[in-house]
C-alpha positions as CSV (number, residue, x, y, z in Angstrom):
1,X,63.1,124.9,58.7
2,X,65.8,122.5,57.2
3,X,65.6,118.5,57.9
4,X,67.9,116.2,56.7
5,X,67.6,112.4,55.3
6,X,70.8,110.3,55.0
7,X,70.0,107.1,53.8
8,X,72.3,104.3,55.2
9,X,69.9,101.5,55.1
10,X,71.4,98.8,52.5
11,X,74.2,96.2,52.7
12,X,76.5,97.4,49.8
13,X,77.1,94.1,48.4
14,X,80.1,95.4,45.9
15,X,81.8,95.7,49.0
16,X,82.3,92.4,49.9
17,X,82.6,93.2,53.3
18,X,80.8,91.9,56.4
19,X,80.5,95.6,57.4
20,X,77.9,97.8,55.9
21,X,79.3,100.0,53.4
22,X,78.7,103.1,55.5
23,X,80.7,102.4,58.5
24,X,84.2,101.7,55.6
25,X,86.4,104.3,56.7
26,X,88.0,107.1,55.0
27,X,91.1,108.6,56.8
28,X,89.9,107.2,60.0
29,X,86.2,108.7,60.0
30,X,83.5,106.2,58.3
31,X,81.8,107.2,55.2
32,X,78.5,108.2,57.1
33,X,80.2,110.3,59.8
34,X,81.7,112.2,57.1
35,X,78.5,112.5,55.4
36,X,77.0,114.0,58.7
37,X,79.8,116.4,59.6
38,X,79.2,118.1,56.3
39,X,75.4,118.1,57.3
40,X,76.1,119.7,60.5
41,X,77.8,122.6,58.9
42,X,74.0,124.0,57.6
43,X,73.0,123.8,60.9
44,X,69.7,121.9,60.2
45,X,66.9,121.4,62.4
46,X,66.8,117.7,62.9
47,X,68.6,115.1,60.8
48,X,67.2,111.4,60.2
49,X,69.7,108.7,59.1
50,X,67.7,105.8,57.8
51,X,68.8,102.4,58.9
52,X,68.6,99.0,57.8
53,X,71.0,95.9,57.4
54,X,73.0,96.2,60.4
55,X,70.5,99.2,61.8
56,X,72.9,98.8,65.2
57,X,76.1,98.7,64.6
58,X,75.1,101.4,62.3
59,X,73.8,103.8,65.0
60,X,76.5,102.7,67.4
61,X,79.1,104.3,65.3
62,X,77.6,108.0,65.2
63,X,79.2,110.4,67.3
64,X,76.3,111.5,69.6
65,X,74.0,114.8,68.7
66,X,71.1,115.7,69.9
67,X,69.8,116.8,66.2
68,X,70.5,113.3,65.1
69,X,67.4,110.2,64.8
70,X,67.7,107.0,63.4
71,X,64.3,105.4,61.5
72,X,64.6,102.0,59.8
73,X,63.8,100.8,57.2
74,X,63.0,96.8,57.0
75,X,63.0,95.7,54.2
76,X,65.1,97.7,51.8
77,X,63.3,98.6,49.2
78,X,64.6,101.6,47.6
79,X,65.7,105.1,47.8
80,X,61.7,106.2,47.8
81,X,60.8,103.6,49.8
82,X,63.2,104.7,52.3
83,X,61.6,108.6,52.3
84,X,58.1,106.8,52.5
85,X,59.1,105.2,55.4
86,X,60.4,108.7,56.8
87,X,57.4,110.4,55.9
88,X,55.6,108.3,57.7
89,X,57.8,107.9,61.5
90,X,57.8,112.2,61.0
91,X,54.1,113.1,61.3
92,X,55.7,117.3,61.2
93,X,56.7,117.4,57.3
94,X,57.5,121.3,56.9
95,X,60.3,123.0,55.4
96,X,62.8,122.4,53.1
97,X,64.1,118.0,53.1
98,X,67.3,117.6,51.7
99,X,68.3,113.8,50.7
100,X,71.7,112.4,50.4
101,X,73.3,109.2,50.5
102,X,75.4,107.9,53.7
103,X,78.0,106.8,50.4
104,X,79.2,109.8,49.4
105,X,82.1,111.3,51.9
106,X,83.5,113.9,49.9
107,X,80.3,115.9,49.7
108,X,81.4,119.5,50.6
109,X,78.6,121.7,52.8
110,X,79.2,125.1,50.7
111,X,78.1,122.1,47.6
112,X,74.8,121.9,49.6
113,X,74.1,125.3,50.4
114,X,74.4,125.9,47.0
115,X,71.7,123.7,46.4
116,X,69.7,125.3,49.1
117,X,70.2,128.9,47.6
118,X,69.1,127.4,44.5
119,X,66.1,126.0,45.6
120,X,64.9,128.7,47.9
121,X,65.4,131.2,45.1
122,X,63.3,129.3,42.6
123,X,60.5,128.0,45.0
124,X,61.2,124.6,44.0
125,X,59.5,121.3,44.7
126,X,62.5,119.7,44.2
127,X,66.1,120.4,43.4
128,X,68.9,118.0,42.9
129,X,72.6,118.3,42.1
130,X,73.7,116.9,38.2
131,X,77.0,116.5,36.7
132,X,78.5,115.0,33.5
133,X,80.5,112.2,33.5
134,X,82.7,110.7,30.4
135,X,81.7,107.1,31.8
136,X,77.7,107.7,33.0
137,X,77.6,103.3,33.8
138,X,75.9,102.7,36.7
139,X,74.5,106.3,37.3
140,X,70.2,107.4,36.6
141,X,70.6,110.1,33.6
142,X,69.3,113.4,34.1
143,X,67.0,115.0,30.8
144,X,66.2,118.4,30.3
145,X,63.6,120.5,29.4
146,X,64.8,123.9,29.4
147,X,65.4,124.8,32.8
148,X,63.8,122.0,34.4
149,X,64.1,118.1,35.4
150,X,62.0,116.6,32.5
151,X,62.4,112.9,33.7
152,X,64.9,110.9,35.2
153,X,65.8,107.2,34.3
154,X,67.7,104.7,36.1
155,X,71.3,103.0,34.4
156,X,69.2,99.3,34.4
157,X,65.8,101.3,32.9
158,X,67.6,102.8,30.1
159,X,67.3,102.0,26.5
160,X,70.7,102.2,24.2
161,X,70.3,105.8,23.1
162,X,69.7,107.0,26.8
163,X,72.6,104.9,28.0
164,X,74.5,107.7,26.0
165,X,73.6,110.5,27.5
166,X,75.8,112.4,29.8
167,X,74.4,114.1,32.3
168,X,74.0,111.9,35.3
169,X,71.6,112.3,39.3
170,X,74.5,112.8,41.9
171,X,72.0,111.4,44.7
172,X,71.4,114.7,46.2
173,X,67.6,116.3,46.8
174,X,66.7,119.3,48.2
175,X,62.6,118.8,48.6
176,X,59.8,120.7,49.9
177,X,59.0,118.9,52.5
178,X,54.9,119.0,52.4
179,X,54.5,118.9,48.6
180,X,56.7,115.6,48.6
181,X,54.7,114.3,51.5
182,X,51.4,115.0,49.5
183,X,53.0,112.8,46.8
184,X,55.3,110.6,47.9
185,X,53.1,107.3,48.8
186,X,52.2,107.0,44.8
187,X,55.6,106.1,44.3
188,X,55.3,102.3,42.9
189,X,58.3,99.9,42.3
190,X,57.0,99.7,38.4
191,X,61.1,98.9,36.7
192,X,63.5,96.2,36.6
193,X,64.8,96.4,40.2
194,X,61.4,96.7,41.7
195,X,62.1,98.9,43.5
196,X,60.6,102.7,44.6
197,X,62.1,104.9,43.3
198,X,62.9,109.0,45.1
199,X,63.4,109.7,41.2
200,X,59.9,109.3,39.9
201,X,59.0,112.0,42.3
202,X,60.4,114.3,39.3
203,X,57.3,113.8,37.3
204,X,54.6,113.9,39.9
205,X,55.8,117.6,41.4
206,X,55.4,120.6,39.6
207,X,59.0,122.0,39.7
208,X,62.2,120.3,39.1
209,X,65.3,122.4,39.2
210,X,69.3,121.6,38.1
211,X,71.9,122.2,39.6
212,X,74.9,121.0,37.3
213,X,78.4,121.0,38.6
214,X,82.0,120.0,37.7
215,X,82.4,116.6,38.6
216,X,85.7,116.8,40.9
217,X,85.7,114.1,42.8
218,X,83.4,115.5,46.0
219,X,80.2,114.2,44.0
220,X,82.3,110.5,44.3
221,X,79.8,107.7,45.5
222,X,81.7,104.3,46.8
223,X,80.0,101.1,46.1
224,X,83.5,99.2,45.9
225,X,86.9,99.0,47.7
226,X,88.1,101.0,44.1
227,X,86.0,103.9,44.5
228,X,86.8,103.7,48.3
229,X,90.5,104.3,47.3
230,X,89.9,107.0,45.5
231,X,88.0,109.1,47.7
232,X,90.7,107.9,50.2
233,X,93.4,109.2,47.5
234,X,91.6,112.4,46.8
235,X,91.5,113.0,50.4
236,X,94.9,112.4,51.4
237,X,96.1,114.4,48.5
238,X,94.3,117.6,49.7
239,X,95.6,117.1,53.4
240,X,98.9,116.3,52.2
241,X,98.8,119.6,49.7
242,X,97.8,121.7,52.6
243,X,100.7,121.3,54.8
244,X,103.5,121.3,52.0
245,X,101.8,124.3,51.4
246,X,102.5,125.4,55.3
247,X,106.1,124.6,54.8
248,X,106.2,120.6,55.4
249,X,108.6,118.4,53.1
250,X,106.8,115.1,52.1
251,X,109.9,113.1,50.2
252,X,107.7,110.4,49.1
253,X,104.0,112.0,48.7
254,X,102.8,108.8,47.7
255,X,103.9,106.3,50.2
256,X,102.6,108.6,53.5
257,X,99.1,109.3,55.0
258,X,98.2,111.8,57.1
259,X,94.9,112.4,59.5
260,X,92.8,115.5,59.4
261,X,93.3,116.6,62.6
262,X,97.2,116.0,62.5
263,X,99.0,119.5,63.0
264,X,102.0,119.6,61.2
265,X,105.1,122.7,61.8
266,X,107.2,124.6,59.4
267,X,110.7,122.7,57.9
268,X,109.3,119.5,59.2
269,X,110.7,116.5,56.7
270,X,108.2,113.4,56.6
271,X,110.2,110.7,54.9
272,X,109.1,107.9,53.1
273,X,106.5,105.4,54.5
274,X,105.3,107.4,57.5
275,X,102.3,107.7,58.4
276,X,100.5,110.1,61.0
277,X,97.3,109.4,62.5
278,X,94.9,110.9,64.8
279,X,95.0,113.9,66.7
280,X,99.0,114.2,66.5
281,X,100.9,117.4,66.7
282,X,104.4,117.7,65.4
283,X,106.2,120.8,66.1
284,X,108.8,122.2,63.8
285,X,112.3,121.0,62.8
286,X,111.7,117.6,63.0
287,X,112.7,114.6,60.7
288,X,110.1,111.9,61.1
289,X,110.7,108.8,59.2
290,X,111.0,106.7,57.2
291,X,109.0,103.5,58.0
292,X,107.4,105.7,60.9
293,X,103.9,105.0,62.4
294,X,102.7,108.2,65.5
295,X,99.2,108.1,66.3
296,X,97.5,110.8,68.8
297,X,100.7,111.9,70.0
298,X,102.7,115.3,70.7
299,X,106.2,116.0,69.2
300,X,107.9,118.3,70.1
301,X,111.1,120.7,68.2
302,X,114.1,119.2,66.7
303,X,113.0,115.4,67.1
304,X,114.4,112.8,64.8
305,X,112.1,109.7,64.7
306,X,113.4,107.0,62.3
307,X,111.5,103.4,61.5
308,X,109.7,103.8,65.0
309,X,106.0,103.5,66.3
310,X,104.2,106.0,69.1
311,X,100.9,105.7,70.5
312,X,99.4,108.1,72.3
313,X,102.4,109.7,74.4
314,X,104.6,112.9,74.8
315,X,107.6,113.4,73.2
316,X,109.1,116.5,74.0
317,X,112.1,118.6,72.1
318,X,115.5,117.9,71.0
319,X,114.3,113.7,70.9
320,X,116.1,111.3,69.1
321,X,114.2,108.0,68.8
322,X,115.4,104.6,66.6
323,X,115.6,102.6,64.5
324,X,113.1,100.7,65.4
325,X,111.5,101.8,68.6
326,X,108.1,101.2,69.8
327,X,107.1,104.3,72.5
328,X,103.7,102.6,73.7
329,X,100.7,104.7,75.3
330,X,100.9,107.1,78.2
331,X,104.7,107.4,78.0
332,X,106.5,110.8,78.2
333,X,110.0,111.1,76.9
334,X,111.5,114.6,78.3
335,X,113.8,117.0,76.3
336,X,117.6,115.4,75.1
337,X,116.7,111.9,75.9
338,X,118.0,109.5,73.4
339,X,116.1,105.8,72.7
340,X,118.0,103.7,70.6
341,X,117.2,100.6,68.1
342,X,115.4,97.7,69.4
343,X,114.2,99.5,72.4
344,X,110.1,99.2,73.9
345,X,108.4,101.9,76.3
346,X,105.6,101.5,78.2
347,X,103.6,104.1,80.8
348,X,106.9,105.4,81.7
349,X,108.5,108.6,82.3
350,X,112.2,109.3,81.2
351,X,113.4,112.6,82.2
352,X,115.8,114.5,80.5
353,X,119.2,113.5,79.4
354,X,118.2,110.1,80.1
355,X,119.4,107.5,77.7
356,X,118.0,103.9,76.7
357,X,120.4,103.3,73.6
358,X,119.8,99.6,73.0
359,X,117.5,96.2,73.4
360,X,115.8,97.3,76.9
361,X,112.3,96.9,77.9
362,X,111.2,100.0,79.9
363,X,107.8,99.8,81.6
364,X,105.5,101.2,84.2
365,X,108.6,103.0,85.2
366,X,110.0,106.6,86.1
367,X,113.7,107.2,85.0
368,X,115.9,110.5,86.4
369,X,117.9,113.0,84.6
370,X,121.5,112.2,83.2
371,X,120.5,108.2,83.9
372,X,122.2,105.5,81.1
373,X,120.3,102.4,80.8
374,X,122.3,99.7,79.7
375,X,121.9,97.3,76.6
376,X,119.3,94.4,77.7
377,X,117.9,95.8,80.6
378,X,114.3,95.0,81.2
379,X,111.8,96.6,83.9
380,X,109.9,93.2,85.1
381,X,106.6,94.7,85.9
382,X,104.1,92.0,86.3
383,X,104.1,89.7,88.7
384,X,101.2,87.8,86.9
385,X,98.2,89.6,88.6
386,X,99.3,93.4,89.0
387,X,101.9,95.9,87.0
388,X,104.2,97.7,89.4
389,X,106.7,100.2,88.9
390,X,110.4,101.0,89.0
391,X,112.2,104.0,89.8
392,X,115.4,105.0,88.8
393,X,117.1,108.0,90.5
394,X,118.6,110.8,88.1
395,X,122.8,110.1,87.1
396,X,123.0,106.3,87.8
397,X,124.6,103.8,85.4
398,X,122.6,100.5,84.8
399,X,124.7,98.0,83.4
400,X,123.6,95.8,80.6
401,X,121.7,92.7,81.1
402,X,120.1,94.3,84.4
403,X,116.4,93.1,85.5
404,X,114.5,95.0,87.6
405,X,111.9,93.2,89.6
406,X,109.6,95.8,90.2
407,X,108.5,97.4,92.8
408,X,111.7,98.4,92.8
409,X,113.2,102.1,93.3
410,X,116.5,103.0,93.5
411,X,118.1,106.1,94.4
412,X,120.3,108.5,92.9
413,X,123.5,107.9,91.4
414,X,123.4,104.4,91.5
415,X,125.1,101.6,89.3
416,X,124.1,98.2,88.8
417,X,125.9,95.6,87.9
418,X,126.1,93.8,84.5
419,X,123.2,91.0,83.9
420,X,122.2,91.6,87.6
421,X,118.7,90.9,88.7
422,X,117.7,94.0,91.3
423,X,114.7,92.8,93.5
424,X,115.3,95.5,96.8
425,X,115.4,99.3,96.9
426,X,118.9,100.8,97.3
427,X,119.7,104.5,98.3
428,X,121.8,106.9,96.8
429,X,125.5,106.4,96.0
430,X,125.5,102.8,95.9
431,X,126.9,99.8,93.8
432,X,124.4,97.3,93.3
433,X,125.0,93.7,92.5
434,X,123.5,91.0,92.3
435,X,124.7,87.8,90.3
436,X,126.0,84.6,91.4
437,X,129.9,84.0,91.4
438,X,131.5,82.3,88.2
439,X,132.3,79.0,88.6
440,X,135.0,77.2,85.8
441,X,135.2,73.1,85.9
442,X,137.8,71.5,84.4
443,X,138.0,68.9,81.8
444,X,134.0,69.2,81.7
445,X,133.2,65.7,79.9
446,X,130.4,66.4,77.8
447,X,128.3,63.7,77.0
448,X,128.5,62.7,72.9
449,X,124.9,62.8,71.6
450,X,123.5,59.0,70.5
451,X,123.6,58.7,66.8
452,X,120.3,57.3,64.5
């Protein structure tokens, strides 16, 4: 039987945030949900995230699982206080407990099961993860005695020779579960933090157990928006790695970001400054960029997207979309259409060959095939209570300046005239205008303005 204790119970001060350090995000994903996807991977029993400042807003952000409870811990008063704490809500202490922080995203599950395999093989009472580190500040050192854990001491407990050792306590128990539960309420808060320390338990179980790896970044824990970079830049550099690998050209590896779940195709250019977020799909041949911002969208082949934003929309093959576009959500933009500079859609359909080359506000609206939408045209979809939409029939003309007052839907192979404002349905085959007639006066006098 395998439990699991993430402890996410203090405020991370460092951070100087007003959100608790475990809910900073890392490529999207907060630092505890990170923590427990890699947790999920050993398929454990049950898994108990210990709470404190914050204990809801906390527990709100967890994607929900059945496996997963939430125990708090008011006051805060250390890493073994929290397991006391546990120990007591979770009458059933059997099996193997393995402890980790709710701070350390980069944690990788094979990492754990190595501890695991380690532990199991040796019978251990407990079994933590070491590492060495050219800069140990701020970390408890690890001292050996042969094989084994002979004592562990905190950075703030440590006198100048210890402050010199090397080998440092990545945060990470594996415990069996009864002999810690036998032990774990003489843990006293005897140091300079008062505080209770899961350390001490080293001395008061029977057998402590290494296991030392090279520190390579996954062992990271963030107690600062510096180390929160990091992981953020050791992240993003494996993501990044993994698709130039698949045949993607980053031109600037450094100025892009890219989500996790982002699927990328082969000869696909990202240019400088783009960044793709969420569950976005990009097919192959594209050029995407620079200064380009998709977020849980789908692109399809041969698409050019250039200093443009799209949220959660369609965008099918053979696209060309910019400068600077914004394709807002629920929009699908069909095969050979072309969206110009300057140009906003909303919840709108464009079928193919449709064109929207310049300045134009298209909303809640479905356009036909072959259909040009003039420079300055603009869908007027709200009447101040309700959104309605326009329809456009496939190979009409819409001159520039045109407003459609929507509900509006016109047939096929209409034209508008220029800076007309359209407020009735027309059918197919006709000229639509609708502008009042020029009037010129003569020898306007204009009135001089007063002077100070």
């Amino acid at each position: 039987m395998l439990s699991v204790a993430i402890l996410a119970a203090g405020k991370g001060t460092r951070m100087k945030s007003s959100i608790p350090k475990v809910l900073h995000k890392i490529s999207g994903k907060t630092l505890l949900q990170r923590v427990i996807d890699s947790c999920i991977e050993l398929n454990p029993d049950k898994i108990f995230v210990i709470t404190g400042h914050k204990s809801k807003e906390v527990q709100e952000s967890v994607l929900d699982n059945k496996k997963i409870h939430f125990v708090i811990q008011d006051p805060q008063l250390g890493t073994g206080h929290a397991i006391q704490v546990l120990c007591k809500e979770v009458k059933k202490n059997e099996g193997k407990l393995l402890v980790l922080n709710g701070d350390v995203p980069l944690i990788k599950p094979n990492t754990l099961k190595k501890l695991l395999n380690l532990h199991d093989s040796k019978n251990a009472d407990i079994s933590l993860i070491t590492t060495k580190k050219i800069n140990p500040y701020g970390y408890g050192r690890v001292f050996l005695k042969g094989d084994f854990i002979e004592r562990i001491v905190e950075e703030k407990d440590c006198n100048t020779q210890e402050r010199l050792h090397l080998l440092i306590n990545a945060g990470v128990y594996c415990f069996n579960w009864k002999n810690l539960a036998k032990i774990i309420r003489s843990l006293q808060s005897k140091n300079k933090q008062k505080e209770v320390y899961l350390t001490d338990t080293v001395s008061l179980l029977k057998t402590s157990l290494s296991l030392e790896l090279e520190d390579n970044g996954e062992l990271q824990g963030i107690n600062n928006r510096i180390q929160l970079s990091k992981c953020e830049e050791i992240i993003q550099n494996s993501i990044k790695e993994k698709h130039m690998l698949n045949g993607v050209t980053l031109i600037n590896k450094a100025s892009c970001s890219i989500s996790e779940e982002a699927e990328i195709g082969r000869d696909v250019i990202i240019e400088a400054n783009t960044h793709i977020r969420g569950s976005t799909k990009i097919l192959s041949n594209c050029i995407i960029g620079p200064n380009t911002f998709i977020e849980n969208s789908n692109v399809g082949v041969n698409c050019a997207i250039s200093n443009s934003t799209v949220y959660d929309s369609q965008i099918m093959d053979h696209i060309k979309i910019g400068p600077y576009s914004h394709i807002r959500p629920k929009s699908k933009i069909s095969s050979y259409v072309k969206i110009g500079n300057f140009v906003e859609i909303k919840n709108s359909q464009l079928d193919e060959e449709s064109k929207v080359n310049h300045l134009s506000y298209i909303g809640d609206s479905i356009i036909g095939k072959f259909t040009n939408i003039g420079a300055g045209t603009i869908t007027a979809n709200f009447d101040g209570q309700k959104k309605h939409q326009t329809k456009i029939g496939k190979n009409s003309s819409i001159g520039a300046n045109t407003v459609f007052v929507a509900p509006i839907n016109l047939g096929e192979s209409v034209t508008t005239g220029a800076g007309s404002v359209i407020t009735k349905d027309s059918k197919d085959n006709s000229l639509v205008i609708s502008r009042t007639k020029q009037v010129n006066i003569e020898n306007w006098g204009r009135k001089k303005p007063r002077s100070n």
